[in-house]
C-alpha positions in Angstrom: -3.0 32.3 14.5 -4.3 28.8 15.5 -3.2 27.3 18.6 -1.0 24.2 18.0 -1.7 20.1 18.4 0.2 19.4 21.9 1.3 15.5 20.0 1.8 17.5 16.3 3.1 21.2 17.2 4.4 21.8 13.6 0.1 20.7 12.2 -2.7 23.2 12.5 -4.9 21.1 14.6 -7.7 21.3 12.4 -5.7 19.8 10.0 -4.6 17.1 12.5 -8.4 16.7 13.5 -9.1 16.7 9.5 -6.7 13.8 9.3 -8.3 11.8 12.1 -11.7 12.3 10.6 -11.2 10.4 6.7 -13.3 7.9 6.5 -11.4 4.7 6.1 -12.0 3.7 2.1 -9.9 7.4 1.7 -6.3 7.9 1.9 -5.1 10.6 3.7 -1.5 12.7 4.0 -0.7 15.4 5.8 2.0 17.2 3.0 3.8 20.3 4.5 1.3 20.6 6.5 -1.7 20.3 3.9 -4.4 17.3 4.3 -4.5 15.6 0.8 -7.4 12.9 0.1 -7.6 10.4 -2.2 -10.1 8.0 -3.3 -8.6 4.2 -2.9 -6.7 2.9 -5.4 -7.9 1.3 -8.8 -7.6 -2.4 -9.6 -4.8 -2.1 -11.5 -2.8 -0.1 -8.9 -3.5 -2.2 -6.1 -2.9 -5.2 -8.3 0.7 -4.2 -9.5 1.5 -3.1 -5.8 0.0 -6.8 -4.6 2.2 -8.5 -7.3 5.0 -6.1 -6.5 5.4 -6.9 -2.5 4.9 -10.6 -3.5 8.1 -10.4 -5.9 10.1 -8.7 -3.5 8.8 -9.7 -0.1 9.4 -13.3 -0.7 13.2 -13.0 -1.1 14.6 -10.0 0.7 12.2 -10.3 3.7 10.8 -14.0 4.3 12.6 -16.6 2.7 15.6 -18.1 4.3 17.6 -18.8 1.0 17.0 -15.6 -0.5 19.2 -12.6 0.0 17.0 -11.3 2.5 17.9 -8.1 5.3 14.9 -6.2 4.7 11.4 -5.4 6.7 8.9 -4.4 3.3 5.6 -3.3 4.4 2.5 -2.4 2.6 1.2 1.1 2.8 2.7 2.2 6.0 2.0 5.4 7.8 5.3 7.5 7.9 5.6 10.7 10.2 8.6 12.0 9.2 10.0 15.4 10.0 9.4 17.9 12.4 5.7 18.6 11.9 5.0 15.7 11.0 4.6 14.3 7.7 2.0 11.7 7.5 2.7 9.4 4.2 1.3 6.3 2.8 4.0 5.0 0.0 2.1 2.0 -1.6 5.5 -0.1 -0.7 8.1 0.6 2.1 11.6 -1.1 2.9 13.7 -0.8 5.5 16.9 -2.6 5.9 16.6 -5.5 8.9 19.5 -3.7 10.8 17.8 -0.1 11.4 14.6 -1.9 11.6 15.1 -5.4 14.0 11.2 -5.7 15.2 8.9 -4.4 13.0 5.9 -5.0 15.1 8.0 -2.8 18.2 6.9 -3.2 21.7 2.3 -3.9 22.7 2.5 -0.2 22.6 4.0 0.6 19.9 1.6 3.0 17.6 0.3 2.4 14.2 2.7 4.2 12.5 6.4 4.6 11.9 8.8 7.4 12.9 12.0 5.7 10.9 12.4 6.7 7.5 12.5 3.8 5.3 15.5 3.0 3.2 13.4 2.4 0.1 9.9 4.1 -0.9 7.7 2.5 -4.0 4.9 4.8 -5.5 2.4 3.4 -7.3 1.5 6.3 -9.7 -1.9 7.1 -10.8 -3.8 10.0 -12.8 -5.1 11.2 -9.5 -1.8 10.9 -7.4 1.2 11.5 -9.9 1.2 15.5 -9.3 1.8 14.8 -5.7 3.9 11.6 -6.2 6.5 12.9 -8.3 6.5 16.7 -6.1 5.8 16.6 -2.8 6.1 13.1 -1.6 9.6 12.5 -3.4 10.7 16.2 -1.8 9.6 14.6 1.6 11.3 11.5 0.8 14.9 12.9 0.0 14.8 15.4 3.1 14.4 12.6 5.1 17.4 10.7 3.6 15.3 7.8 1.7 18.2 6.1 -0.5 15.8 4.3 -2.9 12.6 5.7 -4.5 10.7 3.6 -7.3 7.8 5.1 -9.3 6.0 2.5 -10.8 2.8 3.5 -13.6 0.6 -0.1 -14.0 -0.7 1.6 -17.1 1.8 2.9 -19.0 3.9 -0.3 -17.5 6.8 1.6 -16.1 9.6 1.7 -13.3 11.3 4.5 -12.9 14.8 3.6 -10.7 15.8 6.4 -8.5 18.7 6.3 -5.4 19.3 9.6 -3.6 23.2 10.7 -4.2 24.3 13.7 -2.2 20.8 15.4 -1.6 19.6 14.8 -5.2 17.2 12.4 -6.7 19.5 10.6 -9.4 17.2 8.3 -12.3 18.9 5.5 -12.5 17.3 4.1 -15.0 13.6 3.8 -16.5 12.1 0.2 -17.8 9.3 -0.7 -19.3 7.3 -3.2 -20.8 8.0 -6.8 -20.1 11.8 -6.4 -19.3 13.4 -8.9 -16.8 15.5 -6.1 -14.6 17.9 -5.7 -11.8 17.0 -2.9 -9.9 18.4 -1.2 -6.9 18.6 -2.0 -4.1 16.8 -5.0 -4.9 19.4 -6.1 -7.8 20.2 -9.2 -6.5 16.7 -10.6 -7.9 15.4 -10.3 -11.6 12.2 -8.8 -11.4 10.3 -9.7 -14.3 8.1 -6.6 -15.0 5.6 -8.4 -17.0 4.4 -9.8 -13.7 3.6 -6.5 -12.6 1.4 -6.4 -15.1 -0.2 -9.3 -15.1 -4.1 -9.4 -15.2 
């Protein structure tokens, strides 16, 4: 048996020492307790995300007249749960009241210990097994109301809100729909500018 991280008791520490090592053009997880690595992602994943945080940043979380109340960060590292969980959604919300200084105090590490309200997955060939299993597990044990799941190819959003310890789909749109999803319904969010080239 492997002696434990002192910081990250639930981690094998040569996971933890694994983690630390990825070079920085990698993303790296730790997922019950597992390093996962992936290559970064392809244009038109980090394009979608890009147009995504634009659409939804603007309004919710820096315009004055919009319906604002949210922080929305790009690729945030999460350490949730007891071990921890280290994971980098593509999008992360958290509503303004759980989350009143974003930045924190100088000290304040790179990462985040609060769950986020609302997770948005960016799904890819090379990340969808995980996406869809262990990330979205992760997600509802730590309470996450909101999950999106968003495929740039195929031009989907899946909707999903967390009702009584279960993933519920909402609803799945595609295309070039104008929607209203939650929790971000008080917005259209045309999808075609997701897609946009």
């Amino acid at each position: 048996m492997s002696a434990q991280h002192p910081l990250f008791p639930g981690n094998a520490p040569e996971v933890e020492t694994a983690f630390q090592a990825v070079p920085e053009e990698m993303v790296a997880e730790i997922l019950d307790g597992e390093l996962h690595t992936f290559p970064r992602p392809a244009r038109p994943h980090t394009r979608t995300a890009s147009r995504l945080n634009v659409r939804l940043g603007g309004p919710f979380d820096l315009d004055p007249g919009g319906p604002g109340g949210w922080v929305i960060l790009v690729e945030p590292e999460l350490h949730l749960g007891p071990r921890p969980d280290k994971v980098v959604p593509d999008l992360a919300g958290w509503r303004r009241e759980r989350i009143p200084d974003a930045l924190g105090p100088d000290d304040a590490p790179a990462h985040y210990d609060l769950a986020p309200d609302w997770v948005c997955e960016v799904i890819s060939p090379r990340t969808e097994r995980i996406d869809r299993g262990k990330k979205m597990r992760i997600y509802r044990r730590e309470g996450v109301r909101h999950a999106w799941l968003i495929n740039p190819v195929a031009q989907t959003l899946e909707v999903y809100r967390l009702d009584d310890g279960r993933w519920s789909l909402l609803d799945t749109h595609e295309g070039d729909e104008a929607v209203r999803a939650e929790p971000f319904d008080a917005i259209e969010l045309p999808l075609a500018d997701l897609w946009a080239r």
